[in-house]
C-alpha positions in Angstrom: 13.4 -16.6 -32.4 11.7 -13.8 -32.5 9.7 -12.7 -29.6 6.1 -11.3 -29.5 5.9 -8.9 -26.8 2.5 -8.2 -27.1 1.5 -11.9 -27.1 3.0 -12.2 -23.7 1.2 -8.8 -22.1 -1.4 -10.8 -22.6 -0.8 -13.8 -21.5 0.5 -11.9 -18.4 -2.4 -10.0 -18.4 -4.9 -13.6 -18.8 -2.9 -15.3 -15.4 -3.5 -11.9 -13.9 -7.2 -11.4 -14.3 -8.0 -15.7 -13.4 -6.1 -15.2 -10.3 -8.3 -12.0 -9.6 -11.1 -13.8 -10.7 -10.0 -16.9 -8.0 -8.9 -15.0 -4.8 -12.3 -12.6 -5.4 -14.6 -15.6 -5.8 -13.8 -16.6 -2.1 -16.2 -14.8 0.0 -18.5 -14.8 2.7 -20.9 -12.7 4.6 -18.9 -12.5 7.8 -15.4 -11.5 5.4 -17.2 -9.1 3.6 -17.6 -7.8 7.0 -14.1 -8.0 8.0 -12.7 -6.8 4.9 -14.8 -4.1 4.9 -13.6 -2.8 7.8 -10.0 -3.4 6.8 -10.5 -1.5 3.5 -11.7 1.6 5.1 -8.6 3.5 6.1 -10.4 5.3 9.0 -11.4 2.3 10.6 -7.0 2.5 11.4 -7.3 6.3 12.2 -6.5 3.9 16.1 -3.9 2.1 14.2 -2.0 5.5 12.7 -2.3 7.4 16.0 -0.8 4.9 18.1 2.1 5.0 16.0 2.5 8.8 16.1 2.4 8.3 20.1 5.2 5.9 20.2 7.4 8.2 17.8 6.7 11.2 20.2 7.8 8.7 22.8 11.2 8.1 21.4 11.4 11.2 19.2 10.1 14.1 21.8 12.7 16.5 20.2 12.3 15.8 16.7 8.5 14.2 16.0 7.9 17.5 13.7 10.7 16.8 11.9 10.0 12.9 11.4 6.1 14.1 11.1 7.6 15.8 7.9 8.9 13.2 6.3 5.8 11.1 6.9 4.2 13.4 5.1 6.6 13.2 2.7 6.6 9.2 2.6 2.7 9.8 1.5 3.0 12.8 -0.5 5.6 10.6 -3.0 3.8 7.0 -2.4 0.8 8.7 -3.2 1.1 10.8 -6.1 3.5 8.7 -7.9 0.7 5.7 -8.1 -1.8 7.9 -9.4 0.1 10.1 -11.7 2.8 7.6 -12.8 0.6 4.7 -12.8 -2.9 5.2 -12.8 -3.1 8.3 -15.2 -0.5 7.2 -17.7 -1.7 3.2 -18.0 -5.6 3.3 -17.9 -5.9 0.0 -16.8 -9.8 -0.2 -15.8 -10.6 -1.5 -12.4 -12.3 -5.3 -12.2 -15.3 -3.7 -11.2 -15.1 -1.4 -14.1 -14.4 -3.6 -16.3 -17.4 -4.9 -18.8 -15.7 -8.3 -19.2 -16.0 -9.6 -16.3 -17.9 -7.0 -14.4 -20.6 -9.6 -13.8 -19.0 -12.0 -11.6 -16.9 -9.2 -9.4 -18.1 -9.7 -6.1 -17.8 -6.2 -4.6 -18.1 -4.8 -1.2 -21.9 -3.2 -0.9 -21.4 -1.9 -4.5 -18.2 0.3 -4.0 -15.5 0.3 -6.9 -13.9 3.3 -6.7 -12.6 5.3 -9.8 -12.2 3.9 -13.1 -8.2 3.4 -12.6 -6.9 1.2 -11.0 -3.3 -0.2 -11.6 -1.6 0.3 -9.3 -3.1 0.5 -5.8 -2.8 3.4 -3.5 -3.7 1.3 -0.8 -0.8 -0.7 -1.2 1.9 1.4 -1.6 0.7 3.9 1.3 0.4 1.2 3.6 3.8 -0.5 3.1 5.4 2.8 2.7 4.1 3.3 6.3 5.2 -0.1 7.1 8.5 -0.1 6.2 9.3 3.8 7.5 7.9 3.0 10.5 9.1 -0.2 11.2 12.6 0.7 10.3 12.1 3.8 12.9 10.8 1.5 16.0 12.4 -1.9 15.4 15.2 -0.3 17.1 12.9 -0.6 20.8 9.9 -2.5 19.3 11.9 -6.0 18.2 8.9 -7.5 16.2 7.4 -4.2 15.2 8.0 -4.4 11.5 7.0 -7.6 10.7 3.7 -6.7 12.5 3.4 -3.8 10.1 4.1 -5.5 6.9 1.7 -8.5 8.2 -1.0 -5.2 8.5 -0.1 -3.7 5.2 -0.6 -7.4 3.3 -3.9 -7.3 4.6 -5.1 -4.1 3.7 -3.6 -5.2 0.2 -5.4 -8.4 -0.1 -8.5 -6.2 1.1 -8.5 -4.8 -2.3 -8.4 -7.7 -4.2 -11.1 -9.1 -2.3 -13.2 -5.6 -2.5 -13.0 -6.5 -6.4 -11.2 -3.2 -6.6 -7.5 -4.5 -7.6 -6.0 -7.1 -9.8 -3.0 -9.3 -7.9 -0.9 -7.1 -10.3 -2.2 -3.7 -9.3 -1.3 -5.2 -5.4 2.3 -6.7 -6.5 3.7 -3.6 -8.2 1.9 -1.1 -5.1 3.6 -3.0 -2.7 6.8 -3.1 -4.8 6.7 0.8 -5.1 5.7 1.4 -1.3 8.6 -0.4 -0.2 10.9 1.5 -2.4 9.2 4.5 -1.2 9.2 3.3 2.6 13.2 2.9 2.4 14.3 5.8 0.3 12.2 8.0 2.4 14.1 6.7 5.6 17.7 7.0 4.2 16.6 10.6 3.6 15.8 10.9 6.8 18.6 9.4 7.8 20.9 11.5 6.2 19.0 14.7 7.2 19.6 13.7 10.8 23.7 13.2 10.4 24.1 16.7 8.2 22.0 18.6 9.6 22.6 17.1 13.4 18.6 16.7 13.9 19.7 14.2 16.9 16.7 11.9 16.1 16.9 9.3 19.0 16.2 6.2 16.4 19.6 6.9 14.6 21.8 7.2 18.3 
């Protein structure tokens, strides 16, 4: 039986844009609000600083080093959404796009650029996530899961900004964790050959 691989992109593609469609159409003044705020990534600038504090904390010695490959974790998480993803599939925002553009409900008109699979927002944030909650699990016990629980929202955020299909969110997160890990082996790794003596690996 021969199998139509274009047939079932969009089929895929149909599931993807009703659930959009669903999860966007629940709203509310107060949650536009709320998931405004959670959107905006300076509105965690608290959030991203506290984190740096406890990694000096632990990490006196070595926080440049570890700063490093936080940059690092965002430099890859980042460009590799937009230049891998964004740039090479073209797959118009909800907002953006004249089919259903009607019925997005949108945050106080923002939409962002025309691109928009896959999200930015979700694989920075569960980059960050991961990385740092594999870093400060070791003192923090339920550290990580509180940082994945923060990343899911920011994700759902987007959906709910109008800016994001589910998809765009599923594959973001899929790549921030990927990116999140690998970027901590590194680390890892750096720390036992190069004897860094990063407290979170003793």
């Amino acid at each position: 039986m021969r199998i139509n691989t274009q047939t079932i992109l969009n089929q895929l593609i149909d599931i993807d844009t009703q659930l959009f469609l669903f999860l966007n159409g629940i709203h509310s003044p107060f949650f536009d609000v709320v998931f405004y705020l959670i959107t905006n990534r300076f509105f965690w600038i608290p959030l991203y600083l506290y984190l740096l504090f406890i990694i000096y904390k632990k990490n006196q010695k070595t926080t440049l080093v570890i700063g490093l490959f936080i940059g690092l974790l965002f430099l890859i998480a980042d460009q590799v959404s937009v230049l891998l993803f964004k740039e090479v599939f073209e797959r118009l925002r909800p907002c953006h796009n004249p089919e259903i553009q009607p019925i997005v409900h949108t945050l106080y008109g923002k939409c962002g650029g025309q691109f928009g699979f896959i999200s930015s927002h979700a694989a920075n944030s569960f980059a960050l996530a991961i990385f740092a909650g594999s870093m400060l699990k070791k003192y923090y016990k339920h550290i990580l899961w509180m940082l994945l629980l923060w990343a899911t929202l920011v994700s759902y955020s987007r959906i709910y900004a109008g800016v994001h299909y589910p998809a765009d969110i599923l594959v973001g997160i899929m790549l921030g964790t990927i990116v999140g890990l690998a970027v901590f082996q590194m680390m890892k790794l750096a720390d036992r050959k190069f004897n860094l003596n990063i407290d979170t690996f003793k």
